[in-house]
DRENLUMGU-468412 format. One record per residue: residue in one letter; x, y, z of N, C-alpha, C, O in turn. Coordinates in steps of 0.1 Angstrom, whole numbers, padded with zeros to 4 digits, always signed. Each point is the difference from the previous one (the first is absolute). Example, Ala and Ser with C-alpha at 12.3 -4.5 7.8 and 13.67 -1.06 7.14 Angstrom:
2
A+0132-0057+0078-0009+0012+0000+0009+0012+0000+0010+0000+0007 S-0014+0011-0014+0009+0011+0000-0008+0011+0008+0005+0011+0001 
***
This chain:
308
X-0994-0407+0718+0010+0008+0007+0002+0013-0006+0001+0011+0005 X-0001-0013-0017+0003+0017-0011-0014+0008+0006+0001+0012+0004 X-0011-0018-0004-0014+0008+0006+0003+0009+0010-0001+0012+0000 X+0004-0022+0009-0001+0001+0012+0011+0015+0001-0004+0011+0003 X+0018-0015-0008+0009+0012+0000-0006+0011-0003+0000+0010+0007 X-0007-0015-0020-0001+0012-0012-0010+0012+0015+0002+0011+0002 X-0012-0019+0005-0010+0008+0007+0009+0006+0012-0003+0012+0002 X+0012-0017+0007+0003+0006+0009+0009+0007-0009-0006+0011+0000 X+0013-0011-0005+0007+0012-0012-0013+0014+0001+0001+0011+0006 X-0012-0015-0012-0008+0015-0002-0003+0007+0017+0000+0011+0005 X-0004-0025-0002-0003+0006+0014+0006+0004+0008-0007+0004+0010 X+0020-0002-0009+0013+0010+0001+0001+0012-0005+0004+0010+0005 X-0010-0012-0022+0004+0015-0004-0008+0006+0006+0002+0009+0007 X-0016-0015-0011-0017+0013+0009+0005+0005+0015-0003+0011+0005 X+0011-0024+0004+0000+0008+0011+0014+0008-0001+0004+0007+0010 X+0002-0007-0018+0011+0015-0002-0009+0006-0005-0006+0004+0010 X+0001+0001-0020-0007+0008+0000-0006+0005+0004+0000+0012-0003 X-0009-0014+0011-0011+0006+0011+0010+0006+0011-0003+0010+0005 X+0013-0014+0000+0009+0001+0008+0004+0014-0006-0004+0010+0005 X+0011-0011-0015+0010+0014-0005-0013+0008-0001-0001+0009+0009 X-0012-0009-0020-0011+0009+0002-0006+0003+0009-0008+0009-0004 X+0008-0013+0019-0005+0001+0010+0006+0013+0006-0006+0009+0005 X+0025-0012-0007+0008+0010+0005+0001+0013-0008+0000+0012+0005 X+0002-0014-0015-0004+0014-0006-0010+0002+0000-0001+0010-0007 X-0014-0016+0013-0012+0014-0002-0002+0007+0015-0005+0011+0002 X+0011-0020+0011+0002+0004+0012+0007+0012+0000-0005+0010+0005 X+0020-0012-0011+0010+0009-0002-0011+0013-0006-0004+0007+0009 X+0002-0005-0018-0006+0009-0010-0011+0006+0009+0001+0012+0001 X-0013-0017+0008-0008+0003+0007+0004+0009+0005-0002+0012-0002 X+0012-0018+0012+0008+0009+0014+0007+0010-0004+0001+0009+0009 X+0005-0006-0022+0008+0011-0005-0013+0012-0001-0002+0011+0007 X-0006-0018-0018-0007+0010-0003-0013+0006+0011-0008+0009-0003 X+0009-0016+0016-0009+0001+0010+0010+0012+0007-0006+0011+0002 X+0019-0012+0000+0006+0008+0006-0002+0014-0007-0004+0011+0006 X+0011-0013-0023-0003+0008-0012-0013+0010+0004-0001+0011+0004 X-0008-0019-0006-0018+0004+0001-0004+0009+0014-0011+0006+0000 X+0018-0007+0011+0000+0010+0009+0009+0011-0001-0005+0010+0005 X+0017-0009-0010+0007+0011-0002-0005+0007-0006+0000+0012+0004 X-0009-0019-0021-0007+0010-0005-0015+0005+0003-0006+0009-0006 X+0002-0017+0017-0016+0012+0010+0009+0005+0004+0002+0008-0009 X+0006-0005+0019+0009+0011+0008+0002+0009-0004-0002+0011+0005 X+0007-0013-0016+0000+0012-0010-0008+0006-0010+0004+0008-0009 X-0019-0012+0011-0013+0002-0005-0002+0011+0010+0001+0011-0004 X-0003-0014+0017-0005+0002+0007+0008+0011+0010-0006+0005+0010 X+0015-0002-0013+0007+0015+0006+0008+0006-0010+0006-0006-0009 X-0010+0019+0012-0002+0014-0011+0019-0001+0003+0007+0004-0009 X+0000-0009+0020+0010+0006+0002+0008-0004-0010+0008+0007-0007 X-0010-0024+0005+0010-0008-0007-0008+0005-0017+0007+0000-0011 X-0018+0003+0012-0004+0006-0018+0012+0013-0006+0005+0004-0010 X-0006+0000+0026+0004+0018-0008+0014-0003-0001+0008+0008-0005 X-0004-0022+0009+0022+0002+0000+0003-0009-0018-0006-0010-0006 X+0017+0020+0002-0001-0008-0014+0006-0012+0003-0003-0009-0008 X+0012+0005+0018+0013-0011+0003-0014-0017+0008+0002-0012+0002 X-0014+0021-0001-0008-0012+0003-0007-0006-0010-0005-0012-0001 X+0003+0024-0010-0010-0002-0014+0009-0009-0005-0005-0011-0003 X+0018+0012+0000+0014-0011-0004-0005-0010+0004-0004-0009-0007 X+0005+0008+0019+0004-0010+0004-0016-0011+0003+0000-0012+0003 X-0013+0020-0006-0013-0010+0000+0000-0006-0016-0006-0010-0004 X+0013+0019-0004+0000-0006-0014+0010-0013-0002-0002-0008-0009 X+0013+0008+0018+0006-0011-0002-0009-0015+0006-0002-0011-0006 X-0004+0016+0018-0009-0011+0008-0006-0004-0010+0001-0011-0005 X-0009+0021-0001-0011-0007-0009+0006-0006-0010-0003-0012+0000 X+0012+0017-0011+0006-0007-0009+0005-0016+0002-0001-0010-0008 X+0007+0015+0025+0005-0020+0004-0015-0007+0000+0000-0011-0005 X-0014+0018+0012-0010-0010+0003-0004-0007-0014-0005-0011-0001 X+0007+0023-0013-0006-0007-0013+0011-0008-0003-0004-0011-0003 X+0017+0012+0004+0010-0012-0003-0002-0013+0001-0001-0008-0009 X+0000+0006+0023-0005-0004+0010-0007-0012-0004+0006-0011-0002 X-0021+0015+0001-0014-0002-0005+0005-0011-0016-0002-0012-0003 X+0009+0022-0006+0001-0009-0013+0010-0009-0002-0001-0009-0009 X+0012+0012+0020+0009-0008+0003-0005-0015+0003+0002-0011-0006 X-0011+0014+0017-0002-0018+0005-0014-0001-0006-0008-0006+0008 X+0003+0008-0017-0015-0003-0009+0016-0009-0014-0001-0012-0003 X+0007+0017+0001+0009+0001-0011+0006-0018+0003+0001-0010-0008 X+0002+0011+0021+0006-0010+0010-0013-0012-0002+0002-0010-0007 X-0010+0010+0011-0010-0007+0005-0010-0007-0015-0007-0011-0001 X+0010+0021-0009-0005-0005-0013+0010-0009-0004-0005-0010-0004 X+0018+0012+0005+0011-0010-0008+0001-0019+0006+0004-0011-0006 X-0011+0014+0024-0002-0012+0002-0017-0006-0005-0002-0012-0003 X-0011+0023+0003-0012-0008-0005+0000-0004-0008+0002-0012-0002 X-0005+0022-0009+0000+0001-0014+0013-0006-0009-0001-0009-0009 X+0013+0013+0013+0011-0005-0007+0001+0012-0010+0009+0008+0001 X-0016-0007-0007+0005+0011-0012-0018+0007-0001-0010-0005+0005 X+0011+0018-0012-0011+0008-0002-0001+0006-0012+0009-0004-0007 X-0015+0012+0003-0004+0005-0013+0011+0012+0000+0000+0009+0009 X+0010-0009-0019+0008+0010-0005-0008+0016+0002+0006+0009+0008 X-0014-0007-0013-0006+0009+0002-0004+0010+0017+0001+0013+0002 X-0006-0027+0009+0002+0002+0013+0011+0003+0005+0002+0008+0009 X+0009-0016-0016+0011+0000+0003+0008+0014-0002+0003+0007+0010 X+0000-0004-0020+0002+0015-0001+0000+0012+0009+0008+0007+0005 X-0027-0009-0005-0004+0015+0011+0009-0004+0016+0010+0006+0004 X-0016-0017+0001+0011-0003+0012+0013+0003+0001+0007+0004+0009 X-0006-0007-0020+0018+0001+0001+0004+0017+0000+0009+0004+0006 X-0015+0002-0013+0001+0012-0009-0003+0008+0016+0006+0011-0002 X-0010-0011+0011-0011+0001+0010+0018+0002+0013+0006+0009+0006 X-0004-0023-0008+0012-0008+0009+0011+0012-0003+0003+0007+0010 X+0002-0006-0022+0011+0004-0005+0000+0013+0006+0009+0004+0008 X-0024+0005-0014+0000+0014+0005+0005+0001+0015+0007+0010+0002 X-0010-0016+0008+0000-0001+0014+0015-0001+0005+0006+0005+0009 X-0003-0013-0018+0015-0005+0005+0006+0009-0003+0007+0003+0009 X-0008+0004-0019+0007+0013-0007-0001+0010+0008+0008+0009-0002 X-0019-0007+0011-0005+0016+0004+0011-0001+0016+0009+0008+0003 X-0013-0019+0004+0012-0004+0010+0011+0011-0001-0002+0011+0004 X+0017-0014-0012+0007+0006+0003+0003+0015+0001+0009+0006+0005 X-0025+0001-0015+0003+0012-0005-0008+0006+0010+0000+0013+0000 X-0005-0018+0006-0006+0006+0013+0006-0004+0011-0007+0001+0011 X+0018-0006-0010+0014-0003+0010+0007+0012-0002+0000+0009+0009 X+0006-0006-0021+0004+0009-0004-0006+0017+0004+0006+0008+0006 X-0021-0005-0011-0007+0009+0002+0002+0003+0015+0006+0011+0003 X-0009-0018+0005+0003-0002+0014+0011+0003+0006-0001+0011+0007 X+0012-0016-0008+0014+0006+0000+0002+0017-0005+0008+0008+0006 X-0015-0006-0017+0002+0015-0003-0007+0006+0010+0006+0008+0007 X-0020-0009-0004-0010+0006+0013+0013+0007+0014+0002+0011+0006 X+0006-0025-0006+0010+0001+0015+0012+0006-0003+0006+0005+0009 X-0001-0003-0022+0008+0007-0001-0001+0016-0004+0009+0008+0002 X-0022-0006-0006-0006+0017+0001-0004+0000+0014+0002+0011+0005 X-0007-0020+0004+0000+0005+0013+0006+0008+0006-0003+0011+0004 X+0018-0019-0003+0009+0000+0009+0010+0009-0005+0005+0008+0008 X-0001-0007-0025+0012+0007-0004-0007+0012-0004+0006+0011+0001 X-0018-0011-0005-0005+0012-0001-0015+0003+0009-0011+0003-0004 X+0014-0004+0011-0015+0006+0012-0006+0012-0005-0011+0003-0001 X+0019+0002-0001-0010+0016-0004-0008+0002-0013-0008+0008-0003 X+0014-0020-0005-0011+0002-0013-0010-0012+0006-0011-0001-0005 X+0015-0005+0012-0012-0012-0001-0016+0001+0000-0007-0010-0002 X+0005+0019+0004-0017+0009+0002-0002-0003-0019-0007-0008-0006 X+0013+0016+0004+0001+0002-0019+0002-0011-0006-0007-0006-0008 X+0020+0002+0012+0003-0012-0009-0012-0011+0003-0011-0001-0006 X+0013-0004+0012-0009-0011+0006-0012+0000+0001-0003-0002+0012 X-0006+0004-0018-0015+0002+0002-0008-0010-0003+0005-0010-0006 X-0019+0011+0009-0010-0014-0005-0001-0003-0010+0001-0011-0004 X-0002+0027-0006-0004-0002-0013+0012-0009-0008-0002-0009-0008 X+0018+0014+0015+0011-0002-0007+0000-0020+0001+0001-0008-0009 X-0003+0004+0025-0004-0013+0000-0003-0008-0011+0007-0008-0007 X-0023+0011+0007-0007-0008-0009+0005+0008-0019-0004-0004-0011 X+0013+0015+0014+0003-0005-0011+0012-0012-0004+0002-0007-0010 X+0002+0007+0019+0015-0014+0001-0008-0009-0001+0004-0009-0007 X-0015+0008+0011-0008-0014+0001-0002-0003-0019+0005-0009-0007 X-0014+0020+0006-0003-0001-0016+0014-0004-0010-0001-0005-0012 X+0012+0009+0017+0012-0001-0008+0006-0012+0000+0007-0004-0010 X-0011-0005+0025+0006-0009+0003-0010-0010-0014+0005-0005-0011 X-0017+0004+0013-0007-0011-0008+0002+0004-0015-0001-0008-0009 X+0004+0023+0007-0001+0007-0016+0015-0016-0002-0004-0012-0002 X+0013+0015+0004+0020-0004+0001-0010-0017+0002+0000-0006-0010 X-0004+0002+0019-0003-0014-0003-0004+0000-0011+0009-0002-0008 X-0021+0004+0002-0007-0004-0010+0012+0001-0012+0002-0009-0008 X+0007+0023+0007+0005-0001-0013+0012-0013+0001+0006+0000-0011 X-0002-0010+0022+0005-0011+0000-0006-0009-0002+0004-0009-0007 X-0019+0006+0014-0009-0011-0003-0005-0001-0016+0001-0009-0008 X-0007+0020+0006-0009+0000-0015+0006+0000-0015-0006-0001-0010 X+0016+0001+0011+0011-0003-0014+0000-0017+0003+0007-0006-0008 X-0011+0000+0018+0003-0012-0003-0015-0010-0006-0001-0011-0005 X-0011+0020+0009-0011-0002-0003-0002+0003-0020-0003-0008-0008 X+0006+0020+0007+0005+0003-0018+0007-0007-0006-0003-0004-0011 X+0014-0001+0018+0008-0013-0008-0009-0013-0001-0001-0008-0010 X-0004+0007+0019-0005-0015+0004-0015+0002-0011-0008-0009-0001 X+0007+0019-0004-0016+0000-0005+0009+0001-0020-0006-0005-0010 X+0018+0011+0011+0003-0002-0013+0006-0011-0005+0001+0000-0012 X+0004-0012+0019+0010-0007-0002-0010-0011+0002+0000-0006-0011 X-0010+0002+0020-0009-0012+0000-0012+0002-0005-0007+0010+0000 X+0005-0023-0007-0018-0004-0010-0010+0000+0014+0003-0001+0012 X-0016+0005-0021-0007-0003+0010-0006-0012+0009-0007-0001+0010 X+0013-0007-0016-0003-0014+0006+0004+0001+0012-0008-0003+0009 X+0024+0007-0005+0005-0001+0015-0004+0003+0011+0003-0005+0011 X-0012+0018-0017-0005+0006+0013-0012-0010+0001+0003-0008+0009 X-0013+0005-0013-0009-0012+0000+0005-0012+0009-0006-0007+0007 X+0020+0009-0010+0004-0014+0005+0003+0001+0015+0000+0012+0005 X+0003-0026+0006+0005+0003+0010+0009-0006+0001+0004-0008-0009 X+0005+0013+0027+0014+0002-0004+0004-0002+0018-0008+0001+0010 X+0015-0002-0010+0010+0001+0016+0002+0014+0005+0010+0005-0006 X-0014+0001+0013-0001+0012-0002+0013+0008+0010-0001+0004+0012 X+0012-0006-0022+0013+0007+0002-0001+0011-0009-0008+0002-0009 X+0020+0007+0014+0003+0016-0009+0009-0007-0012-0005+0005-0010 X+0013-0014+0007+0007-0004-0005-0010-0008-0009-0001+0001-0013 X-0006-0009+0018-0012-0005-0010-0006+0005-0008-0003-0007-0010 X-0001+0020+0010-0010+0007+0000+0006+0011-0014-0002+0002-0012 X+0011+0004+0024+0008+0009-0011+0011-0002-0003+0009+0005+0007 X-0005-0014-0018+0007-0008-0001+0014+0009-0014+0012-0002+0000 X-0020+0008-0007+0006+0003-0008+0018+0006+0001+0001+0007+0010 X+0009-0008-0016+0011+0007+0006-0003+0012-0002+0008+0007+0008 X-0016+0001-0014+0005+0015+0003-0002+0001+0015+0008+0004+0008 X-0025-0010-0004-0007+0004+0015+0016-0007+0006+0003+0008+0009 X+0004-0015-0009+0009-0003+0011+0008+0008-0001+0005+0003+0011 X+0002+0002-0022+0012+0011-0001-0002+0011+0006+0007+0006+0008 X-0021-0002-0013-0005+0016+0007-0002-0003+0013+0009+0007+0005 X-0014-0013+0005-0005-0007+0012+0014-0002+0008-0001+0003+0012 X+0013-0007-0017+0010+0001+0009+0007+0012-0005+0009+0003+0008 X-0010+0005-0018+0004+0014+0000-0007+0014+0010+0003+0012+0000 X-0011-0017+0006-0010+0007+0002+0004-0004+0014+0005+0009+0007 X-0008-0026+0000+0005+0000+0013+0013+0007+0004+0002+0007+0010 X+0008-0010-0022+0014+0005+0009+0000+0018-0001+0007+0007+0008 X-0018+0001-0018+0002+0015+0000-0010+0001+0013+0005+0006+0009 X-0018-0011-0006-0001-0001+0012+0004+0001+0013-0003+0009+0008 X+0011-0021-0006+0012+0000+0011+0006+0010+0007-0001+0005+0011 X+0011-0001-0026+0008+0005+0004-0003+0016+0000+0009+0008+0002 X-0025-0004-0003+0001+0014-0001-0006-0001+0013+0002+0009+0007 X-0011-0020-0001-0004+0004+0020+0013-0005+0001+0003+0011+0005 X+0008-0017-0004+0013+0001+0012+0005+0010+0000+0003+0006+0010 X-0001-0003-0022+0009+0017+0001-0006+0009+0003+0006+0010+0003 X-0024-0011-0003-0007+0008+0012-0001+0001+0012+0000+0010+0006 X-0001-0025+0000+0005-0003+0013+0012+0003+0002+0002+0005+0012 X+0008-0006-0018+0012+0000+0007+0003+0016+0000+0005+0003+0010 X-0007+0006-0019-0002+0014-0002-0005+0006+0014+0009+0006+0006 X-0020-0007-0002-0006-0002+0009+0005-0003+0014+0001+0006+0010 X+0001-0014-0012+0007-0008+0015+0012+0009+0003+0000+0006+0011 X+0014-0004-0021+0010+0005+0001+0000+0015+0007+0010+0005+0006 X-0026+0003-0009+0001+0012+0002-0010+0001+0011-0004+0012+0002 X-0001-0022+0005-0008+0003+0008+0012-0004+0014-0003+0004+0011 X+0015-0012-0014+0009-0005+0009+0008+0011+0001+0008+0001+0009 X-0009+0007-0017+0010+0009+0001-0002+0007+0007+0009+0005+0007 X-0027+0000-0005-0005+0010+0007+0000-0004+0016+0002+0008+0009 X-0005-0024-0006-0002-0007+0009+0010+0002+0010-0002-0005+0011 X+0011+0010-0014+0016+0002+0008-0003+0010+0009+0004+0002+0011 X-0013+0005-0020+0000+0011+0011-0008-0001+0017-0001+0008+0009 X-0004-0022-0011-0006-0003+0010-0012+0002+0000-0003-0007+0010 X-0004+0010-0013-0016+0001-0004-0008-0014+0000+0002-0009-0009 X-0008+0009+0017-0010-0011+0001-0005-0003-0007+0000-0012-0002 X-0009+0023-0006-0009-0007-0012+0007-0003-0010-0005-0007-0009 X+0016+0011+0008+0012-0004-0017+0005-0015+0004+0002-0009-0008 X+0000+0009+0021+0005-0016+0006-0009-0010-0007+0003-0009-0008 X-0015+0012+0014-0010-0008-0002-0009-0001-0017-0010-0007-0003 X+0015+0015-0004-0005+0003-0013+0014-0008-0008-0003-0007-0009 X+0014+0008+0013+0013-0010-0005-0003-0015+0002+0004-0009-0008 X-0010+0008+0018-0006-0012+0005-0010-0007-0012+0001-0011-0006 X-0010+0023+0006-0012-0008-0009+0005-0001-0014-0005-0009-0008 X+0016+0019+0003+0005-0002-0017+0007-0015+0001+0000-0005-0011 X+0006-0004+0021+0004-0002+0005-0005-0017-0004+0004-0009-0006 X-0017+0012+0014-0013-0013+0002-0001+0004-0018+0002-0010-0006 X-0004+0017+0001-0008+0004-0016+0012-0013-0012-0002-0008-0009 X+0011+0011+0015+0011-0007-0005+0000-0015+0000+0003-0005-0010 X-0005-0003+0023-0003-0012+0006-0010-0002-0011+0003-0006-0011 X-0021+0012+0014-0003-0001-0007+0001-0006-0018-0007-0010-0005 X+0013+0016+0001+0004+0003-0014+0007-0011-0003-0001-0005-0012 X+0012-0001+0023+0005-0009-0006-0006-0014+0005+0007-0010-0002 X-0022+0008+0009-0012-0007+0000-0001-0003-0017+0002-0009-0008 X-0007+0021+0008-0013+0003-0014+0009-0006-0014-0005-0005-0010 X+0019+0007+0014+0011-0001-0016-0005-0020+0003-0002-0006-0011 X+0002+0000+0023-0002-0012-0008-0009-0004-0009+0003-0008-0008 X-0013+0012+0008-0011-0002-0015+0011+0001-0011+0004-0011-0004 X+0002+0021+0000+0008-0002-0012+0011-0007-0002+0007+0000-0010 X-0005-0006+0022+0010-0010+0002-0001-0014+0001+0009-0008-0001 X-0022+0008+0004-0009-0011+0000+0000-0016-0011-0003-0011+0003 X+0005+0016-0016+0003-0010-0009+0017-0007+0002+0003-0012+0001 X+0003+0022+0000+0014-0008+0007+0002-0009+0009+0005-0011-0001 X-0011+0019+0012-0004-0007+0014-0005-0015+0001+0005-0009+0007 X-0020+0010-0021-0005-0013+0000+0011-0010-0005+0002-0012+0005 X+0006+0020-0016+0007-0011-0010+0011-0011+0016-0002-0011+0003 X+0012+0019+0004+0009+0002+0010-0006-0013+0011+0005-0011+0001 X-0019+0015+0005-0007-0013+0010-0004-0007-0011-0002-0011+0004 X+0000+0012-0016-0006-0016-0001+0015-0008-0001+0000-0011+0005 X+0013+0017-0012+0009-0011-0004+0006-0003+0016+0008-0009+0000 X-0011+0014+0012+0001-0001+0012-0005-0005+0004+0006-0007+0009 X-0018+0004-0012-0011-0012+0008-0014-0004-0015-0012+0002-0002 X+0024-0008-0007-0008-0010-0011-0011-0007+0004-0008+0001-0009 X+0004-0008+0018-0015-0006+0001-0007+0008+0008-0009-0007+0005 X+0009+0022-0002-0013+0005+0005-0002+0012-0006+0002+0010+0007 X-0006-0010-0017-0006+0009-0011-0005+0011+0007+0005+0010+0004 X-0020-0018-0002-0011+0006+0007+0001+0010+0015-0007+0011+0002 X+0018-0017+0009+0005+0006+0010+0005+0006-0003-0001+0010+0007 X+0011-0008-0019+0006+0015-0001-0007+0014-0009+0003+0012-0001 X-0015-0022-0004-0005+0012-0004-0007+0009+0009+0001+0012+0001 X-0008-0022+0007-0005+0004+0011+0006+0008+0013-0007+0006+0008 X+0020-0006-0008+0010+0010+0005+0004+0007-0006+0006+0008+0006 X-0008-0007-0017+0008+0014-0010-0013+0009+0001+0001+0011+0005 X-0014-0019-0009-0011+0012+0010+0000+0007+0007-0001+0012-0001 X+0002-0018+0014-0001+0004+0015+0008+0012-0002-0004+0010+0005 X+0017-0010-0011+0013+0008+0000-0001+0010-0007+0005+0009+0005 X-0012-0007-0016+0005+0009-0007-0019+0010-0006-0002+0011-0006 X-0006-0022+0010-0013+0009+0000-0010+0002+0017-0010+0007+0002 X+0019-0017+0009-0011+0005+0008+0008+0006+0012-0006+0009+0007 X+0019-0013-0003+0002+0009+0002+0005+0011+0002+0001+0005+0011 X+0002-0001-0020+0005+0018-0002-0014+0003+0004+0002+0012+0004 X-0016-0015-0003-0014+0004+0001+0000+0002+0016-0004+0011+0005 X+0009-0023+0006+0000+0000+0008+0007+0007+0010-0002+0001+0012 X+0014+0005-0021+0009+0009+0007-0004+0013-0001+0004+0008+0009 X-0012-0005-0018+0001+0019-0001-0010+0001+0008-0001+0012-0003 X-0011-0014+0013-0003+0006+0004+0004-0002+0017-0005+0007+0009 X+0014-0016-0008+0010-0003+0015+0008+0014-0002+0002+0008+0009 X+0004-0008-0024+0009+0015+0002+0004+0011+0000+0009+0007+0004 X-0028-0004-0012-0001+0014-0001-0012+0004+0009-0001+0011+0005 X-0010-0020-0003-0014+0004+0007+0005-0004+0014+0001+0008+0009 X+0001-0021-0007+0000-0001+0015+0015+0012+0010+0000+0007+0010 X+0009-0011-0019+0010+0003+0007-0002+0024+0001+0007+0008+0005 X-0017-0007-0012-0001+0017-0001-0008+0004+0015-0006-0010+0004 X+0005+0019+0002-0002+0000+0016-0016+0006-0005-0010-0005+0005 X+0009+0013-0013-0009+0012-0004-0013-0015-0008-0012+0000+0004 X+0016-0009-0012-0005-0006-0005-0001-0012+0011-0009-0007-0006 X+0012+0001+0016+0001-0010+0008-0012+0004+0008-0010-0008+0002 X+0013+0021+0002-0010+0005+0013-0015+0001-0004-0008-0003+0008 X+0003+0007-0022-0012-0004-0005-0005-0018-0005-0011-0005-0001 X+0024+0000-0001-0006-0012-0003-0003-0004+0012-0012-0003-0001 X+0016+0001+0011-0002-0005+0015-0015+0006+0000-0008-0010+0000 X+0001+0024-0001-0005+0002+0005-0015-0007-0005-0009-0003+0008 X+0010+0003-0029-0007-0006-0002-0004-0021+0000-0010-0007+0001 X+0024+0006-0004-0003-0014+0000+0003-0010+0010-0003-0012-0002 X+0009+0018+0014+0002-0004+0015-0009+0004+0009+0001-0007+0010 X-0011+0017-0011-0009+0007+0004+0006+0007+0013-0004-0002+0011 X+0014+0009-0014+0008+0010+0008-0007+0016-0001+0001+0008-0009 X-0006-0008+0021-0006+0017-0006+0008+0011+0006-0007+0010+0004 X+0022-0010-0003+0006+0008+0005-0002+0016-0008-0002+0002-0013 X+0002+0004+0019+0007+0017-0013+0012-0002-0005+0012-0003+0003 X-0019+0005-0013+0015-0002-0011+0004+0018-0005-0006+0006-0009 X+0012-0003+0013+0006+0012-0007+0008-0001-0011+0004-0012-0004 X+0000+0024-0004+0003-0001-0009+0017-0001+0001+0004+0005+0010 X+0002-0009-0016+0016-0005+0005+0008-0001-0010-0003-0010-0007 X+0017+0017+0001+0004-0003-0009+0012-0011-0003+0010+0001+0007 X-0012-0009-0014+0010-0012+0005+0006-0002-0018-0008+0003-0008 X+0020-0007+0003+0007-0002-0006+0002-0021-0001+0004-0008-0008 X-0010+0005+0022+0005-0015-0001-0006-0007-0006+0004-0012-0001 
***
């Protein structure tokens, strides 16, 4: 009888597992299938190259498709493997973290784009340029890295070399374990935070202000600081995430596994599956090319200025 248990016992967990891994690689497919056309569309017309508010916003696409990608490899190792080489573990993670990090600051970036729009239209030629773009881009990953890589220097001063040899469960908390990496790591989420809200909300306040006057595109640009916000408070669950877990499990003590597997869904896939419902599909200028390439709509698309 213990046999017998003991087998339909496993043979429950394999078919939860294949089950929950099934749903996140489907999920992950479809995001990044949608992802993966927004970014031909914007390969593929000079119009959406030459606008800096589209170069923004293909850098966030892609940042979610690598999230994405390491997110459910990250997912999918913890049920094969069980644990992996410290060493693998690391770059992945180190990979994860950057991504997660680049998110809000190109929420933020974005929000500034709509607020030189709208409150200042007449510099926007100057302010706003390609070059200036990709330099936010470069600043965004420079500002990740100086959060990610102090925790890589710790972890290389504080651990023998045996550990990294060794394998491991491959959590951030496993991994980089030491208290400084956690002191600095939530000193850094909360200066994070709180310097995109008070950019959003900076933003938002003065683009509402402008918005009164009736102007369509300030309506619709209040709107999007608006969605940038929603967004953001998507993305804050990652760092809320360990609470969250502690919270459902004493809520539902016998299903571990189910809630981890919802605290995923929630807080890494998706905020993935929202940004491009909120910024690509829902934009008219960006909508009317994707139709054309991945609907096979061959309408004329003119050039169109849209804020939504």
């Amino acid at each position: 009888m213990n046999v017998s248990g003991s087998y339909q016992e496993q043979e429950s967990w394999y078919r939860d597992a294949f089950i929950k891994n099934l749903t996140v690689v489907l999920l992950g497919i479809v995001i990044n299938y949608i992802n993966g056309g927004m970014v031909h569309t914007f390969h593929r017309e000079e119009v959406l190259r030459a606008n800096p508010r589209y170069v923004l916003f293909i850098h966030l696409v892609v940042n979610d498709m690598i999230q994405l990608f390491i997110t459910i490899s990250l997912f999918i190792c913890t049920y094969v493997f069980l644990t992996i080489n410290v060493s693998v573990c690391c770059l992945l993670m180190t990979a994860a973290v950057f991504t997660t990090q680049n998110t809000p600051l190109n929420l933020a970036t974005m929000a500034v784009e709509c607020y030189v729009a709208v409150c200042l239209p007449l510099r926007y030629a100057t302010v706003c340029t390609l070059r200036r773009a990709h330099l936010a881009i470069g600043l965004m990953w420079a500002t990740s890295a100086l959060t990610v890589l102090p925790d890589l220097f710790i972890l290389l001063a504080t651990e023998p070399l045996s550990f990294f040899l060794s394998r491991v469960f491959c959590d951030r908390d496993r991994v980089f374990r030491s208290i400084y990496s956690v002191a600095k790591r939530d000193a850094t989420n909360i200066t994070l935070l709180v310097t995109v809200w008070l950019t959003l909300l900076y933003t938002y306040f003065n683009i509402l202000f402008v918005a009164r006057s009736a102007s369509t595109d300030a309506k619709k640009a209040c709107n999007t600081v608006l969605l940038h916000g929603f967004q953001m408070l998507l993305c804050m669950m990652v760092y809320v995430q360990p609470m969250m877990l502690k919270s459902l499990i004493q809520l539902f003590p016998g299903s571990f596994s189910g809630v981890q597997f919802t605290s995923f869904v929630l807080t890494q896939i998706l905020p993935r599956f929202v940004n491009p419902i909120l910024y690509g599909l829902r934009d008219k200028t960006f909508r009317r090319y994707l139709k054309k390439y991945i609907l096979g709509w061959s309408r004329p698309c003119g050039r169109m200025k849209s804020f939504s």
